[in-house]
Residue, then its C-alpha position, 0 to 999 in steps of 0.5 A: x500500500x502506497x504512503x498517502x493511502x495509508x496516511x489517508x487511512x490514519x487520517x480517518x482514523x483519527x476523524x473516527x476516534x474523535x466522533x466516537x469520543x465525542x459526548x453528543x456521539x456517545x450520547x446518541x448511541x446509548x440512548x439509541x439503544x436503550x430505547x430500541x431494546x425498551x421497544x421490544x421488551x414493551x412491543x406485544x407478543x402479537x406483534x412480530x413486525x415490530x419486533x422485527x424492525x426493532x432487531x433491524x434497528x439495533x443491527x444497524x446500530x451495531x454496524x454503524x459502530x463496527x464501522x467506526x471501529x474498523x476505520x479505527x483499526x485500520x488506521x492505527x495499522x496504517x500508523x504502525x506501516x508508516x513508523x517501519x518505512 
């Protein structure tokens, strides 16, 4: 991999940690996710749809995360890449 990707890559990942750090960010998601899981436990037996759209919610949730955290890893790599140059 060539230095400006990998210098990209870190870059990003400094961008990815300070979002994910920040109150606001932080925040969001615990409420996010308190309120979809309050959702489903309130949601009614016959209601499976619901429920349903609930579990899609969190995933997503989860996979906005694991976003934030794969362009974490990948950065800090890029950053070990660069230092043995």
């Amino acid at each position: 991999m060539n230095e400006g990707k990998l210098r990209q890559q870190a870059e990003r990942a400094a961008r990815a940690e300070a979002l994910m750090r920040d109150p606001l960010i932080v925040e969001a998601f615990e409420t996010l996710d308190k309120e979809f899981v309050n959702a489903w436990k309130q949601s009614s037996i016959d209601d499976q749809a619901a429920r349903e759209n609930i579990y899609q919610l969190l995933q997503a949730l989860d996979a906005l995360k694991g976003h934030f955290q794969k362009v974490l890893e990948d950065g800090r790599l890029a950053e070990e890449r660069l230092k043995h140059r």
